[in-house]
C-alpha positions as CSV (number, residue, x, y, z in Angstrom):
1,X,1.6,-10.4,8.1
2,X,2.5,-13.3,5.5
3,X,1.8,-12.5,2.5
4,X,3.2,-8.9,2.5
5,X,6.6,-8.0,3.3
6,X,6.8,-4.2,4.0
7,X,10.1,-2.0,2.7
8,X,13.0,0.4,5.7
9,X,10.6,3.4,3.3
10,X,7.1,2.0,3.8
11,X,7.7,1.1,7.1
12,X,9.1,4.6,7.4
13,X,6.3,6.6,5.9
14,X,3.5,4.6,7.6
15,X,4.8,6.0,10.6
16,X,5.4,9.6,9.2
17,X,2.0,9.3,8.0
18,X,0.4,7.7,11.1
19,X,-1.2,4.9,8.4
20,X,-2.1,1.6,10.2
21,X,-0.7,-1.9,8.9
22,X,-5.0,-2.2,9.6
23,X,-5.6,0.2,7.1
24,X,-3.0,-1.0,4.5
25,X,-4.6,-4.4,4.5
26,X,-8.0,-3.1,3.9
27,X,-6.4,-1.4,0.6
28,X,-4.7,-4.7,-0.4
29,X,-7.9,-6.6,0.3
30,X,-10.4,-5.0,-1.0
31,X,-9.3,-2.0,-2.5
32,X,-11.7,0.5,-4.5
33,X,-9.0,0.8,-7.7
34,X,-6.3,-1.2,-8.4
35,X,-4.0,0.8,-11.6
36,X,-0.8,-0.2,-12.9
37,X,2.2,2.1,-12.2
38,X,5.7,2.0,-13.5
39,X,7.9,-0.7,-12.9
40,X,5.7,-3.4,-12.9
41,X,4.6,-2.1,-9.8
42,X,0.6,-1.5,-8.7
43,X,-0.8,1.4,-6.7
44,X,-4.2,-0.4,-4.6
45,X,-6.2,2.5,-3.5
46,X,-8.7,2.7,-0.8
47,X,-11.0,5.6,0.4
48,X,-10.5,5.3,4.2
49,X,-12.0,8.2,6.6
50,X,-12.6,10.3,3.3
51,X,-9.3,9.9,2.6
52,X,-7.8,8.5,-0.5
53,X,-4.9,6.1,0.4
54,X,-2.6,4.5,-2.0
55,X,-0.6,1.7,-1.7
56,X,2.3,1.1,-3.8
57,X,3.6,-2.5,-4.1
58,X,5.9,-5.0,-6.4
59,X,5.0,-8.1,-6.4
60,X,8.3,-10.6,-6.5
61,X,7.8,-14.4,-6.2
62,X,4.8,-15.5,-3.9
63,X,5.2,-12.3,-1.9
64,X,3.9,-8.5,-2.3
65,X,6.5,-6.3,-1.3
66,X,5.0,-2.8,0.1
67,X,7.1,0.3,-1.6
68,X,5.5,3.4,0.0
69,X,2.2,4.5,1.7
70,X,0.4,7.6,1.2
71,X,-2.7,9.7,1.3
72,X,-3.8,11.3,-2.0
73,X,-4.2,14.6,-2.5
């Protein structure tokens, strides 16, 4: 995992949340939406298992930095 760098929360809620760094990358690769959110920060969203997830990131340099990971209501 180069390009991303994953924050103590993501990691942290990806495990909460039983996400896989598998399905994380799917929503940073080819996600269905990709909309702005506060903070300069973006929210990549993927419908995985007809499931919504959501990816927040920052990006920061040459890296994308992984804020939190969730499933949409």
């Amino acid at each position: 995992m180069d390009k991303y760098r994953l924050t103590d929360h993501a990691r942290k809620r990806m495990a909460e949340r039983e996400i896989s760094m598998r399905d994380v990358e799917l929503a940073l690769e080819n996600p269905d939406i990709i909309q702005p959110s506060f903070d300069q920060r973006k929210i990549f969203a993927k419908f995985i298992r007809n499931k919504r997830l959501e990816v927040v990131t920052v990006s920061k340099e040459n890296e994308i930095i992984i804020v939190t990971v969730y499933y949409a209501d």
